[in-house]
ZAGU-543887 format. One record per residue (C-alpha): residue in one letter; chain; x negated, y negated, z; residue number from 0. Coordinates in steps of 0.001 Angstrom, whole numbers. Layout:
// residues N
rest = A&kette = A&c1 = X&c2 = Y&c3 = Z&nr = NUM
...
***
This chain:
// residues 252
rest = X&kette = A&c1 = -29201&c2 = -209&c3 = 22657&nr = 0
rest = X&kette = A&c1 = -28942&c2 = 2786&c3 = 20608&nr = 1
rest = X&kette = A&c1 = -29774&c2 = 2830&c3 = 16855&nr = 2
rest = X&kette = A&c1 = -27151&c2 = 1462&c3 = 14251&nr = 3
rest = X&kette = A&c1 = -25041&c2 = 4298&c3 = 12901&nr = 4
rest = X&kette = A&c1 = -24674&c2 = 3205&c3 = 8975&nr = 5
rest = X&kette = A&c1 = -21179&c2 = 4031&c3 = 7658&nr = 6
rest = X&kette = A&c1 = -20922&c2 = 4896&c3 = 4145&nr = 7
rest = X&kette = A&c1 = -19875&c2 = 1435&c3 = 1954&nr = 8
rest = X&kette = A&c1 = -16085&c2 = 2627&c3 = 1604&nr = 9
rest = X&kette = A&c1 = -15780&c2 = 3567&c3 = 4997&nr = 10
rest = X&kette = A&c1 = -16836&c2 = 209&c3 = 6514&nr = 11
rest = X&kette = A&c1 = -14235&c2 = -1444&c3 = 3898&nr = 12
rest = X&kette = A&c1 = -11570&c2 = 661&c3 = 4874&nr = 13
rest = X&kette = A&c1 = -12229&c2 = -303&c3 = 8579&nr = 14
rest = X&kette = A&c1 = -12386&c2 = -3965&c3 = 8229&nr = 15
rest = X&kette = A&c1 = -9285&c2 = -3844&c3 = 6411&nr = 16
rest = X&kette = A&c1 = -7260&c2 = -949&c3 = 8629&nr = 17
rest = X&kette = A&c1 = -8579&c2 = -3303&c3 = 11970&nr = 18
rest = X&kette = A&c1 = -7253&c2 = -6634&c3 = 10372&nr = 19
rest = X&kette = A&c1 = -3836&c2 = -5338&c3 = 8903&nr = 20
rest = X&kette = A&c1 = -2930&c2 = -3669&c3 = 12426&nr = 21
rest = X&kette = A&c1 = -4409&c2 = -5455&c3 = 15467&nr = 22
rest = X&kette = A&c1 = -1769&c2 = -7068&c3 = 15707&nr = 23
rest = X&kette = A&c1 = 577&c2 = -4001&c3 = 16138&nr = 24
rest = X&kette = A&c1 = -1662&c2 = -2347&c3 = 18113&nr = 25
rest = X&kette = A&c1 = -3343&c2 = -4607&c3 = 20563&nr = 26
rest = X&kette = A&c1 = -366&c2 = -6252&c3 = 22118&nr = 27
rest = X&kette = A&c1 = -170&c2 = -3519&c3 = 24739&nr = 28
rest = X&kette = A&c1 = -3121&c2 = -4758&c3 = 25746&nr = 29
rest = X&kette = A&c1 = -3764&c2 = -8310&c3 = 25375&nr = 30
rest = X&kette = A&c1 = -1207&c2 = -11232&c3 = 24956&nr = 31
rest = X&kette = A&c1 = -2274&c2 = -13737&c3 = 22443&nr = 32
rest = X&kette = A&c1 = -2733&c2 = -16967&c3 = 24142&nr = 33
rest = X&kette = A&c1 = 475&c2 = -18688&c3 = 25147&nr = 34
rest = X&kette = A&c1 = 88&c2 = -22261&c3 = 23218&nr = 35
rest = X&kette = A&c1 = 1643&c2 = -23703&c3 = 26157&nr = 36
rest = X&kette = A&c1 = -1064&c2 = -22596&c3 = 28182&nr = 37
rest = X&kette = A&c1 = -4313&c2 = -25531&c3 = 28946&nr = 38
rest = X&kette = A&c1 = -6560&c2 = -22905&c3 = 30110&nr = 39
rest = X&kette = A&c1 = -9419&c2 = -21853&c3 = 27796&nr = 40
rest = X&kette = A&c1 = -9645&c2 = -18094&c3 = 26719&nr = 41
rest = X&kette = A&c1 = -13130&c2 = -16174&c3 = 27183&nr = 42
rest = X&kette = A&c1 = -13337&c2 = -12871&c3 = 25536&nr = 43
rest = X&kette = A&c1 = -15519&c2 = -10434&c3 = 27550&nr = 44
rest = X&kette = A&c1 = -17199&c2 = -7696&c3 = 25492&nr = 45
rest = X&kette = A&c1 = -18594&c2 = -4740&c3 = 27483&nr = 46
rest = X&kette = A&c1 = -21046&c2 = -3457&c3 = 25556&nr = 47
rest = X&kette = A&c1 = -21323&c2 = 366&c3 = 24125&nr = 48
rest = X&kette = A&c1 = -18718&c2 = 3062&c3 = 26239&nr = 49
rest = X&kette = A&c1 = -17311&c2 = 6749&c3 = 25775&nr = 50
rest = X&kette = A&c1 = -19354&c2 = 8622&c3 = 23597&nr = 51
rest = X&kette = A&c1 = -22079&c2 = 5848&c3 = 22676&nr = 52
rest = X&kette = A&c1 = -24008&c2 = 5372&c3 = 26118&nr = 53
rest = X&kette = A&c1 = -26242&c2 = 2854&c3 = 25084&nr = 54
rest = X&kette = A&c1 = -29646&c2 = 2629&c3 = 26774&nr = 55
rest = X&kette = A&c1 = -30689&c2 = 4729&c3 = 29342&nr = 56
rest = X&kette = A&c1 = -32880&c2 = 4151&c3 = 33227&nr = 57
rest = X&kette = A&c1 = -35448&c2 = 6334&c3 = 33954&nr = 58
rest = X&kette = A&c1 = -33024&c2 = 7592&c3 = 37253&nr = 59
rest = X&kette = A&c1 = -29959&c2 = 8079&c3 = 34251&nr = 60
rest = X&kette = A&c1 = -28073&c2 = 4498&c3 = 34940&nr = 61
rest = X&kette = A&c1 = -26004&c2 = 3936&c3 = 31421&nr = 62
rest = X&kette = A&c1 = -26200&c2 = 764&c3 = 29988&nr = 63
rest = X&kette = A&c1 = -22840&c2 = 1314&c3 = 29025&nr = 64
rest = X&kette = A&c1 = -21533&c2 = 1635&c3 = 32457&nr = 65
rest = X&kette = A&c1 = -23764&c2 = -1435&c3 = 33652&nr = 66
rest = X&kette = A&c1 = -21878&c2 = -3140&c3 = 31031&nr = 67
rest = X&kette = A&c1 = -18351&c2 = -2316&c3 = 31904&nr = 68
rest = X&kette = A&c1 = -19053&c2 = -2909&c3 = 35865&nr = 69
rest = X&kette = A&c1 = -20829&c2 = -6913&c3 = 35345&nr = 70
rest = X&kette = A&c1 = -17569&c2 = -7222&c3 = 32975&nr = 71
rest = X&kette = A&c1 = -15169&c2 = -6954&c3 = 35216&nr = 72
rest = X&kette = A&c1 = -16696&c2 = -8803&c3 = 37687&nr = 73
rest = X&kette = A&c1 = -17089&c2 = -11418&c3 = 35295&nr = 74
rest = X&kette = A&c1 = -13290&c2 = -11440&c3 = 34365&nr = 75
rest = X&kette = A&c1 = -12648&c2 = -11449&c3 = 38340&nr = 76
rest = X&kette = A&c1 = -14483&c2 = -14449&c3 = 38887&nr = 77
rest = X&kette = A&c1 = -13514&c2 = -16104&c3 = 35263&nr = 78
rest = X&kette = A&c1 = -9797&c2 = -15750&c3 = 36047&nr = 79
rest = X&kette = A&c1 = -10095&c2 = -18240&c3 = 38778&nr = 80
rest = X&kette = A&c1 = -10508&c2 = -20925&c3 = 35690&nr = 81
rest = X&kette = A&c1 = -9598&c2 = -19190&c3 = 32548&nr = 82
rest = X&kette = A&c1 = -7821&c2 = -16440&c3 = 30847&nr = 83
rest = X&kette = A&c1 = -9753&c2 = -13552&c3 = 30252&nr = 84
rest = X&kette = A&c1 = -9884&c2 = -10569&c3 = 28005&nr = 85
rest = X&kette = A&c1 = -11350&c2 = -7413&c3 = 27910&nr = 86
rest = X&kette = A&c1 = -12286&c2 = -5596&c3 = 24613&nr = 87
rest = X&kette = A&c1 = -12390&c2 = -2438&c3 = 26798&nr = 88
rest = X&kette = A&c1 = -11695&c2 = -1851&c3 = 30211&nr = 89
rest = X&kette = A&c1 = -12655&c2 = 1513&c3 = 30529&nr = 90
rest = X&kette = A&c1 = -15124&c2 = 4139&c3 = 29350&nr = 91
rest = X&kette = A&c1 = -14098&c2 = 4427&c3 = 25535&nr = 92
rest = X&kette = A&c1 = -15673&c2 = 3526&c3 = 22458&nr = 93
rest = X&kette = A&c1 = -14773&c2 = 119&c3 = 20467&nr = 94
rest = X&kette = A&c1 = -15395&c2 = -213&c3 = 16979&nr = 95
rest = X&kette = A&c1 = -17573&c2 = -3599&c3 = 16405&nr = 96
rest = X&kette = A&c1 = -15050&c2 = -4924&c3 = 14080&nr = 97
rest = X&kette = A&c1 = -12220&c2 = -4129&c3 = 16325&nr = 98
rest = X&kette = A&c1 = -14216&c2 = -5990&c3 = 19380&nr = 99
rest = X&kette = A&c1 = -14051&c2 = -9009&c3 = 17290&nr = 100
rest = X&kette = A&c1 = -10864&c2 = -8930&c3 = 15939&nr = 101
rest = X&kette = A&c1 = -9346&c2 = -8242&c3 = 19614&nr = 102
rest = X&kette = A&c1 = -10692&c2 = -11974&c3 = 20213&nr = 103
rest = X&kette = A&c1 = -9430&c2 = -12817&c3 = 17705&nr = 104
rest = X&kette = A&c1 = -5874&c2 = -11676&c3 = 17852&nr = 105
rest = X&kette = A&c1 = -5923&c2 = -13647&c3 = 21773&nr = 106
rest = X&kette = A&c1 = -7197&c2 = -16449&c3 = 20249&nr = 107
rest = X&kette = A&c1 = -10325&c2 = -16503&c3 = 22692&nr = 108
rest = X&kette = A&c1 = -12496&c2 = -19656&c3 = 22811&nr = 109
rest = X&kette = A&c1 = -15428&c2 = -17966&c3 = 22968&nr = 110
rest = X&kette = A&c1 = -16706&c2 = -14295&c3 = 22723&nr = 111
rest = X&kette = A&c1 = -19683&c2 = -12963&c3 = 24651&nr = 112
rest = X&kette = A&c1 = -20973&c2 = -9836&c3 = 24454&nr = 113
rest = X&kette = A&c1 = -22619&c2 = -8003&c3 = 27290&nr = 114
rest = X&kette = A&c1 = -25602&c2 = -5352&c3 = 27170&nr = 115
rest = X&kette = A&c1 = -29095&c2 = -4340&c3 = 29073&nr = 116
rest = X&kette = A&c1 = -32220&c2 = -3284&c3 = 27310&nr = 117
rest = X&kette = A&c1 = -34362&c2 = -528&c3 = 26307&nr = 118
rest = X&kette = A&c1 = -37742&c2 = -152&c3 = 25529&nr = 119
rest = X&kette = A&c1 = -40245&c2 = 2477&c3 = 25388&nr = 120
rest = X&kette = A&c1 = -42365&c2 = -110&c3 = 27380&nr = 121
rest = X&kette = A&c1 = -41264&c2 = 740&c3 = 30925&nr = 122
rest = X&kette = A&c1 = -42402&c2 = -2970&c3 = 32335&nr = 123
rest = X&kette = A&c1 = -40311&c2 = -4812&c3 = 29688&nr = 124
rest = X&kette = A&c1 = -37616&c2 = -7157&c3 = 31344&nr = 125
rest = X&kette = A&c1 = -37397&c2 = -10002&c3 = 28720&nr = 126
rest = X&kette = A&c1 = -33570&c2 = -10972&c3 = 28601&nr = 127
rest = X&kette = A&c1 = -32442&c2 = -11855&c3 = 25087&nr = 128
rest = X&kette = A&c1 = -29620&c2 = -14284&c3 = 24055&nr = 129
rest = X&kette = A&c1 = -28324&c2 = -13443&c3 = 20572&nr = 130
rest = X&kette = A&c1 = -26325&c2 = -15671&c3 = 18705&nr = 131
rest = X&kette = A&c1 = -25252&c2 = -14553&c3 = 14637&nr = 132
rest = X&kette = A&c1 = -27569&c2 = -15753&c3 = 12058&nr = 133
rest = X&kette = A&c1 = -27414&c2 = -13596&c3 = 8623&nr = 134
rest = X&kette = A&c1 = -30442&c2 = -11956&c3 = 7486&nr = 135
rest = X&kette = A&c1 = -32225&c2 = -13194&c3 = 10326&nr = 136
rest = X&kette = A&c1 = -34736&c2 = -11210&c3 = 12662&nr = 137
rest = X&kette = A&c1 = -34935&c2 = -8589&c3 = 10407&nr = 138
rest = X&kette = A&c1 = -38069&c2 = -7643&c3 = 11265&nr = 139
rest = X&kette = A&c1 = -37466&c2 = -7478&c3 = 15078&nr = 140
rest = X&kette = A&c1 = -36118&c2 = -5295&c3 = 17603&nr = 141
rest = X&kette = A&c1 = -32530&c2 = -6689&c3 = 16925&nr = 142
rest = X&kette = A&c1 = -32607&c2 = -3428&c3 = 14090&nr = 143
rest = X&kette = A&c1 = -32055&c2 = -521&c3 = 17234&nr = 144
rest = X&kette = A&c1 = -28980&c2 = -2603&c3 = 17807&nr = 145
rest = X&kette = A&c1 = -25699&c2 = -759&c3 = 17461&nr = 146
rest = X&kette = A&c1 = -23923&c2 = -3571&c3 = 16070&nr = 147
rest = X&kette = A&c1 = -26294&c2 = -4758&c3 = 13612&nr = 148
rest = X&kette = A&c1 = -24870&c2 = -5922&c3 = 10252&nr = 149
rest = X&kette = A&c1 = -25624&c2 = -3985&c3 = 7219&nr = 150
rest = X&kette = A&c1 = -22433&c2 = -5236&c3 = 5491&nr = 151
rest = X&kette = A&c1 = -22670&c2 = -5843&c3 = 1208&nr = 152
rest = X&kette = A&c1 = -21843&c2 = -9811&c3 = 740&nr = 153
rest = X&kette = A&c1 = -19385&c2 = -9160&c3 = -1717&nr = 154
rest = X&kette = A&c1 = -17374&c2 = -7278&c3 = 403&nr = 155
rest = X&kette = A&c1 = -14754&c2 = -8443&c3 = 2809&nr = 156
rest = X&kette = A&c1 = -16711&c2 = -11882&c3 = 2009&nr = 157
rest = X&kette = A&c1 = -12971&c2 = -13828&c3 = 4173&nr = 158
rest = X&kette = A&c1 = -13934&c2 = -11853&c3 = 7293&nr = 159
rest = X&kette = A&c1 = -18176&c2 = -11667&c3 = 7202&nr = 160
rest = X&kette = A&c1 = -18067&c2 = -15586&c3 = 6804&nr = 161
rest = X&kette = A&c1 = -16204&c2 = -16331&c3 = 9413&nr = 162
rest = X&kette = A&c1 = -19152&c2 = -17040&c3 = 11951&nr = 163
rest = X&kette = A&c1 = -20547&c2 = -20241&c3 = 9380&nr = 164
rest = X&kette = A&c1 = -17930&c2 = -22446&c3 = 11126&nr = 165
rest = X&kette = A&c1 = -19404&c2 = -22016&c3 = 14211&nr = 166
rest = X&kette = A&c1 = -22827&c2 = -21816&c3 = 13703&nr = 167
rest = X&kette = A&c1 = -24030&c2 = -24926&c3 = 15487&nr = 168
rest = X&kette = A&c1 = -21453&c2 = -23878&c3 = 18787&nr = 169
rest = X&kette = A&c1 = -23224&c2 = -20666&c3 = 18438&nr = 170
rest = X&kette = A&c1 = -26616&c2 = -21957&c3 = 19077&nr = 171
rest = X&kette = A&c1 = -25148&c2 = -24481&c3 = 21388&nr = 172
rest = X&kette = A&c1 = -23564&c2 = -22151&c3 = 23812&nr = 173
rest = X&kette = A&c1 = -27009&c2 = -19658&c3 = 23425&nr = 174
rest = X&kette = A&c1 = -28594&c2 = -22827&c3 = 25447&nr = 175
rest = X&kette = A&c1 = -25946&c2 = -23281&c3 = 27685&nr = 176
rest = X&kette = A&c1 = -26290&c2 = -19798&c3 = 28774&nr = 177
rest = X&kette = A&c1 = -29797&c2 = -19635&c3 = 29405&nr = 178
rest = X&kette = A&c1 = -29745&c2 = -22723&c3 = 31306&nr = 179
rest = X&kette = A&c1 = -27044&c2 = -21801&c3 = 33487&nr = 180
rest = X&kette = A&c1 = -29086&c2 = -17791&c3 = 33533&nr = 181
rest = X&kette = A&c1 = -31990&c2 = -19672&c3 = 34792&nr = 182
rest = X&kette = A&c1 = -30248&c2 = -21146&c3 = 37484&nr = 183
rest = X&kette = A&c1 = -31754&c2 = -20097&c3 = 40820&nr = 184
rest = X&kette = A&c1 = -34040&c2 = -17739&c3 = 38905&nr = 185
rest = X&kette = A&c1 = -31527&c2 = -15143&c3 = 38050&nr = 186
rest = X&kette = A&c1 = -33914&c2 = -14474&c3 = 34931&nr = 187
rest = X&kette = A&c1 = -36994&c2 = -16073&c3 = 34137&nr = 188
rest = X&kette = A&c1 = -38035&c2 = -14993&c3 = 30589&nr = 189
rest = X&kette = A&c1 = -35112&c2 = -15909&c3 = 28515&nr = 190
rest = X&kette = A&c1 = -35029&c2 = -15571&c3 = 24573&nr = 191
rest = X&kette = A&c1 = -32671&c2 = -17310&c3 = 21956&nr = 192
rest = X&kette = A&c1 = -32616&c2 = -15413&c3 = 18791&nr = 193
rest = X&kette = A&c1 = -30215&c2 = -15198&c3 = 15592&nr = 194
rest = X&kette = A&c1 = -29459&c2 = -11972&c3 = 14217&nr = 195
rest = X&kette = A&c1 = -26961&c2 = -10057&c3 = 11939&nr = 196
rest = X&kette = A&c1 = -25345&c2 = -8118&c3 = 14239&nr = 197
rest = X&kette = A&c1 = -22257&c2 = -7223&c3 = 13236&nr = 198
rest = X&kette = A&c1 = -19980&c2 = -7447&c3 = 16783&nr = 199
rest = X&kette = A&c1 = -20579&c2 = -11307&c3 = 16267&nr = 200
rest = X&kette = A&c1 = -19675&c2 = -11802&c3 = 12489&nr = 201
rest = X&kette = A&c1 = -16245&c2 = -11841&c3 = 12688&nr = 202
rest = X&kette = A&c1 = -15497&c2 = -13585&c3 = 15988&nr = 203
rest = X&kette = A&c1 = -13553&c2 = -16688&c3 = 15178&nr = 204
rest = X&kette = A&c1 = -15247&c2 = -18607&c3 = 18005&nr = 205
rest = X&kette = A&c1 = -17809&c2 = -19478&c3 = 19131&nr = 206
rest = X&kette = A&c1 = -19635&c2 = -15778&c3 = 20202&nr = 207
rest = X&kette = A&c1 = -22741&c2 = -14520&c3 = 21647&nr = 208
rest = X&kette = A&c1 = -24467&c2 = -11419&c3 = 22884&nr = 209
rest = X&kette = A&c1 = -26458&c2 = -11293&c3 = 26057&nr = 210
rest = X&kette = A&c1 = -29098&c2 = -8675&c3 = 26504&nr = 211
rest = X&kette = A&c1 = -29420&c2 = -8678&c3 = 30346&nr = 212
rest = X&kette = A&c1 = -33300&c2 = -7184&c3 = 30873&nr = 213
rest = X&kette = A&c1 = -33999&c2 = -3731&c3 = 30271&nr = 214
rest = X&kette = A&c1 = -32352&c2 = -1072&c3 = 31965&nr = 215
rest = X&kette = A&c1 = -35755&c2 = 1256&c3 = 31257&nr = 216
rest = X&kette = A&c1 = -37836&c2 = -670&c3 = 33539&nr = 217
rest = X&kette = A&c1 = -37064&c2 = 745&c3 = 37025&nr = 218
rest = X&kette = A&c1 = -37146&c2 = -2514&c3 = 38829&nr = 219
rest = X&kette = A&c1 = -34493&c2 = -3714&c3 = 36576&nr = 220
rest = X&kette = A&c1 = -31941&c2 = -758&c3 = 36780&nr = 221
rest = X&kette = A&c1 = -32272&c2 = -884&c3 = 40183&nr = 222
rest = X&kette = A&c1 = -31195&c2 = -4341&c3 = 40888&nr = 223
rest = X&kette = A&c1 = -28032&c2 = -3279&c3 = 38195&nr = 224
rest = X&kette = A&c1 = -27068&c2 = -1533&c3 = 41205&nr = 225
rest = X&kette = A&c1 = -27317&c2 = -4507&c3 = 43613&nr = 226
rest = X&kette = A&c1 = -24339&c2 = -6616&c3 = 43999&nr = 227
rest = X&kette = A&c1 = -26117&c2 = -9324&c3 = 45026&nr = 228
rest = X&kette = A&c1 = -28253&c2 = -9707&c3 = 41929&nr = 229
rest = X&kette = A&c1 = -25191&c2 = -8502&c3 = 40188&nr = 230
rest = X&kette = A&c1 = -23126&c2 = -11583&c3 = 41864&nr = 231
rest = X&kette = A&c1 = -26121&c2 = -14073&c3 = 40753&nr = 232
rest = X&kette = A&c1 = -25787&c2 = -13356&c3 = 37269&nr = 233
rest = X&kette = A&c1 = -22001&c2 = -13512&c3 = 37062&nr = 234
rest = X&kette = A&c1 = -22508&c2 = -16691&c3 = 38378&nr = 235
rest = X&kette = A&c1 = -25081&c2 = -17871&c3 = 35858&nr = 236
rest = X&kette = A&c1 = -23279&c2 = -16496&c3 = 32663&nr = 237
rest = X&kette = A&c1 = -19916&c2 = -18297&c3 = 34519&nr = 238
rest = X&kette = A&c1 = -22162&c2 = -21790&c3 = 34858&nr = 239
rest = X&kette = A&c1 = -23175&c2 = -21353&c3 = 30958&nr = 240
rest = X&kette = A&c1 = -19438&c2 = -20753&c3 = 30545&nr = 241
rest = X&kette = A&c1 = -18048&c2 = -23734&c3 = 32121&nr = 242
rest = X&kette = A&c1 = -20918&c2 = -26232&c3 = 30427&nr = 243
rest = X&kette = A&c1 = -20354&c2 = -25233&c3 = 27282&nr = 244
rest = X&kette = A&c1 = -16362&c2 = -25319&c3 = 27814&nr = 245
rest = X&kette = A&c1 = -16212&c2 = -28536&c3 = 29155&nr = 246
rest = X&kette = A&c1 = -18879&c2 = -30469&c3 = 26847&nr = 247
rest = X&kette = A&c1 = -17442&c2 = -32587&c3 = 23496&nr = 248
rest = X&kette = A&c1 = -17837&c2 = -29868&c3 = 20138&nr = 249
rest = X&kette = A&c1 = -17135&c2 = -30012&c3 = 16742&nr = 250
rest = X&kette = A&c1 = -16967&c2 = -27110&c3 = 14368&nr = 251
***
């Protein structure tokens, strides 16, 4: 993930507030909101990174942000069989963080995950990292080189950055059910839950989560993001984790 870009105080405010007073207007030629007639649940897919912000990097130049994009869509294929899904991009363009959040939002999404790869200086590194929002928390961890994380003042915008307390148990609860159902058939064996502030996941209105699949700078790893067999295995873990965590009793 590349390194937070820190927008000026005013700036952030005036794109919190621009993103919540016109996603409406401007997202419906996109997305529909969910029809309320409609039993299916909603899963918001975020692709991590795209257009100018590439994200990570492979030692033979794979993009985490195209990684990203690719397993997305072949997550909504697969989803749609079940439930309605949403993109927060579906090409290779840049998404503000607030804007990914307030897309799922606006569709009324049951849950939000957010999908990335790794990168480390430490070419052998292929821990995969569950993230679910936690305020101040890992500060002191690698969660800091994410794009997203939160660097937000509290007494701004305090309606939209507190939006993730009412879901902070389903957050941690849908962290497990995605590692169990990751760990299924050893699609990943070294899986992480952590909280962090990252900002992509403070103003979902659902339960939300970002996945760090492995590093793409370990060459074994970006080549099996090329495999669509490996590719296939962990749609179908993240799509297990899904469907536990959608079907189980929750209160928030």
């Amino acid at each position: 993930m590349s390194v937070f870009w820190k927008k000026p105080r005013m700036k952030r405010i005036f794109i919190m507030m621009f993103t919540l007073a016109v996603c409406t207007s401007i997202l419906t030629g996109n997305i529909n909101s969910k029809d309320v007639d409609s039993e299916k649940k909603t899963v918001a897919i975020d692709p991590g990174h795209g257009g100018y912000d590439k994200g990570a990097q492979g030692l033979n130049g794979t993009l985490e942000k195209n990684v990203a994009l690719g397993l997305a869509k072949m997550m909504a294929m697969e989803l749609e069989k079940t439930y309605d899904v949403i993109l927060t991009r579906s090409d290779d363009y840049w998404v503000d963080a607030y804007t990914r959040a307030a897309i799922a939002n606006h569709a009324e999404a049951d849950i939000f995950i957010s999908v990335h790869t790794g990168g480390s200086f430490l070419h052998q590194a292929k821990k995969t990292s569950i993230y679910h929002y936690r305020q101040f928390a890992d500060r002191d961890t690698e969660a800091e080189n994410f794009q997203n994380t939160s660097s937000v003042d509290r007494d701004v915008q305090a309606a939209w950055t507190d939006i993730h307390k009412r879901h902070e148990t389903a957050n941690r609860s849908l962290a497990k059910r995605m590692r169990q159902g990751l760990e299924k058939d050893d699609v990943f064996t070294d899986i992480e839950i952590k909280g962090a502030s990252l900002m992509v996941l403070e103003g979902a209105d659902m339960p939300a989560i970002l996945i760090e699949l492995g590093y793409i700078t370990n060459p074994a790893m970006e080549k099996s993001f090329k495999d669509s067999r490996v590719l296939s295995n962990i749609v179908s873990g993240i799509k297990k984790g899904i469907d536990d965590f959608l079907s189980q009793d929750r209160t928030h």
